[in-house]
C-alpha positions in Angstrom: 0.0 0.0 0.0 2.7 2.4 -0.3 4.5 4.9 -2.8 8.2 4.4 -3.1 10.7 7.2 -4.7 12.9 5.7 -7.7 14.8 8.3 -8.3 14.9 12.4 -8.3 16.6 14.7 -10.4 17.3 18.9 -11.1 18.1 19.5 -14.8 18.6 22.9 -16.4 15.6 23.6 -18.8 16.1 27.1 -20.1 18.0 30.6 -19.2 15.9 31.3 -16.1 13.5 27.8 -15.7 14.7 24.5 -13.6 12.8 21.4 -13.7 12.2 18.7 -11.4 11.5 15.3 -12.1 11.0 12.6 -9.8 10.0 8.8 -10.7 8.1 6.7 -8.3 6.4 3.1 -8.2 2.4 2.6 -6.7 0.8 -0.7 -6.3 -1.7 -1.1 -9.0 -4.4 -2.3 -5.8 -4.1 1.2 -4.6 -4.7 3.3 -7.8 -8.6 2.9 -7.8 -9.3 5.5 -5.5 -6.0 7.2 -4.0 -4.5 9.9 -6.0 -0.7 10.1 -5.9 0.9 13.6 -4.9 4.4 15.4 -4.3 3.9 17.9 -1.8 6.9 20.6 -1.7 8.4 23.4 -0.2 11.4 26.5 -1.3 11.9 28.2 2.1 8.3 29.6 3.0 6.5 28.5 -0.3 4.9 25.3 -0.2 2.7 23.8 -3.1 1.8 20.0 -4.5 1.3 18.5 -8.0 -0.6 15.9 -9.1 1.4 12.4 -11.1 1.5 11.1 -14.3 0.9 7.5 -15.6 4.1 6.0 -17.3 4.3 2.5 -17.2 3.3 -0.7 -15.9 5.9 -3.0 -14.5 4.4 -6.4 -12.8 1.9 -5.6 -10.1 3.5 -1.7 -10.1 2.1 1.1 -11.6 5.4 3.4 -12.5 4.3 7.5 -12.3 6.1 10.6 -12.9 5.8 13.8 -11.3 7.1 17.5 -13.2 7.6 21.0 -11.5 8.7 23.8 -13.3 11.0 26.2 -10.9 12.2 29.5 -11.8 15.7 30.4 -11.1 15.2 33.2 -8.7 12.7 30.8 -6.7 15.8 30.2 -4.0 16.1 26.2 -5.0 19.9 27.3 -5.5 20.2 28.5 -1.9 17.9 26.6 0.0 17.3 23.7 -2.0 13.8 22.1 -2.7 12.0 19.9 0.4 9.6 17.1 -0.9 7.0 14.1 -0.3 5.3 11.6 -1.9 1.6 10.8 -0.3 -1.4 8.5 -1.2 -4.0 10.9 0.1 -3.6 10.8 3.9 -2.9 6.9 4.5 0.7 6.7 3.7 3.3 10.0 3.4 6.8 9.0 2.6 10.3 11.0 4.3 11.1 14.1 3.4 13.3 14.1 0.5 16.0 16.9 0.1 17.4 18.6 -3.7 18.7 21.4 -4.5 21.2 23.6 -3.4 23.7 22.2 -0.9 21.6 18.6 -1.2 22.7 18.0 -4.9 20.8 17.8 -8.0 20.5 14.0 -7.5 18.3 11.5 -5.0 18.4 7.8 -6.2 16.5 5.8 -3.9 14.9 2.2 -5.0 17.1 3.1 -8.5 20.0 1.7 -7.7 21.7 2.5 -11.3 20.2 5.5 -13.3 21.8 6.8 -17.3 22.6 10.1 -16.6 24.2 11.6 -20.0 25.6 10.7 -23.0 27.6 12.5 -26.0 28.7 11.6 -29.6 31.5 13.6 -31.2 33.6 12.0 -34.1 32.5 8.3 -33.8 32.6 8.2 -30.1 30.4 8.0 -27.6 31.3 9.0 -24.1 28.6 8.8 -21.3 28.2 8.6 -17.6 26.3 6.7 -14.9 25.1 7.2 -11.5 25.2 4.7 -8.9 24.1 4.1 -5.0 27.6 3.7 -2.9 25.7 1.4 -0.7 26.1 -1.8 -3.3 29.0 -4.4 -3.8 29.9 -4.0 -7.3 32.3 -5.8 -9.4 31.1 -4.4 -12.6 29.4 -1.1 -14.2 28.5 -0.9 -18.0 27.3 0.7 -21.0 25.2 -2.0 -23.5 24.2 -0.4 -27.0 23.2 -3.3 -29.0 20.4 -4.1 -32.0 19.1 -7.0 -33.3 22.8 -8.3 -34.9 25.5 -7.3 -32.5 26.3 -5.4 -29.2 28.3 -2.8 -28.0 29.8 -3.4 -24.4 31.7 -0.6 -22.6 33.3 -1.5 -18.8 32.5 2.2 -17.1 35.4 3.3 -14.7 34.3 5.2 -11.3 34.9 8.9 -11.4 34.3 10.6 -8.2 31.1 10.8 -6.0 28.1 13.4 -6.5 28.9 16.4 -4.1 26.4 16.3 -1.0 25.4 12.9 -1.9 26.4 9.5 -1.6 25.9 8.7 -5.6 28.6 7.5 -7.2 29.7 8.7 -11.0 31.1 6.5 -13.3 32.0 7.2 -17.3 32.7 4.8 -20.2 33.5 5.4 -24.2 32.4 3.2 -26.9 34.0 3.9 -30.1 31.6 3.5 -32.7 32.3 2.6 -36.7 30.1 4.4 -39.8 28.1 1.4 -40.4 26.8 1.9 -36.7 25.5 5.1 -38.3 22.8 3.8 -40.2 21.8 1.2 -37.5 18.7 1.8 -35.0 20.4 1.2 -31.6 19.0 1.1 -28.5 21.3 1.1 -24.4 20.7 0.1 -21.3 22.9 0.7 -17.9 23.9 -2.2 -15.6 25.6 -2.6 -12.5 26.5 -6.3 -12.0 26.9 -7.3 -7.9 28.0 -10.4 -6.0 24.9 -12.3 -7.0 22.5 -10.1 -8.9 22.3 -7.7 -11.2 20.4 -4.3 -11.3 19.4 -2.1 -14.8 18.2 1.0 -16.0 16.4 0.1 -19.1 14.0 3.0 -19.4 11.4 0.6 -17.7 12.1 -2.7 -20.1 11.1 -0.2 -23.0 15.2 0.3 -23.7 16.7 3.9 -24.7 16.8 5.1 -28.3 20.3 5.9 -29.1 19.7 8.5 -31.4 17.0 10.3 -29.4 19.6 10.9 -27.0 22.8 12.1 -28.9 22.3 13.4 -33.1 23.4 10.8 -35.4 26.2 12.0 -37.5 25.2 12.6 -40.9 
């Protein structure tokens, strides 16, 4: 009966608009008749906004919640304070970005794509990780229906005011890959299991994410 946070995240949207998006998982039993909600606060200003459907994954319902900040709202100074509720009957912790919290919360996502480049056949990228989980390999997969491309990423440095860890890989990519549709995933392989970020089993589109060379 509960609403879990997947992840969080602060992105630069224009010259003087932030945005906040933040990814969370509802049992499908509890979507009849409780609306989900974020409920939010910069400094004095508190407000709430209602979810988005994205997906379906088992007996989960995966939702999505946006807020449009301006850049004089204070998130840079005081950072953003945040729920998740189903109406009164269950209210997550508060959750902290912005400011001196960091751009990023990853909570049940253990391993989240973060971003990705092209320039002159290669592609260099970076991942975020929890520091909480054993890991004895982090990688890039780009692959279609014929062949894959595997990249070992290497650990960079942790996420300031967080404990999420960044790593970066580079696949080097030929002209034939050009023409091909290819889609990635992110995987952090453990002890004895292994965790993805697959864009919720729908895979990422390589070339909605980077322009194809032409």
């Amino acid at each position: 009966m509960k609403i879990a946070l997947l992840h969080a995240e602060i992105s630069d949207l224009s010259y003087n608009m932030y945005k906040l998006e933040a990814y969370a998982t509802v049992p499908i039993s509890t979507m009849d008749n409780k609306e989900p909600m974020m409920n939010y606060s910069i400094g004095a200003h508190s407000d709430k906004v209602h979810s988005t459907n994205v997906t379906v994954l088992g007996n989960q319902r995966v939702i999505k919640f946006d807020i449009l900040l301006t850049k004089h709202s204070g998130l840079l100074a005081e950072g953003l304070t945040f729920q998740l509720s189903l109406s009164s009957s269950y209210i997550t912790e508060d959750y902290h970005i912005g400011g001196r919290f960091g751009d990023i919360v990853l909570e049940e996502s253990i391993i989240k794509h973060h971003l990705l480049y092209l320039q002159h056949l290669k592609l260099t990228g970076s991942i975020l990780t929890t520091s909480s989980y054993n890991k004895k390999s982090v990688r890039f997969v780009c692959f279609n229906e014929s062949y894959s491309l595997i990249s070992e990423a290497r650990f960079k440095e942790y996420i300031p005011y967080s404990k999420v860890e960044l790593w970066e890989y580079t696949v080097n990519l030929n002209e034939d890959n050009l023409t091909d549709n290819l889609f990635f995933y992110v995987e952090l392989i453990g002890e004895n299991t292994s965790y993805k970020d697959n864009n919720f089993q729908k895979f990422y589109k390589l070339w909605e994410h980077v322009p194809r060379l032409t």
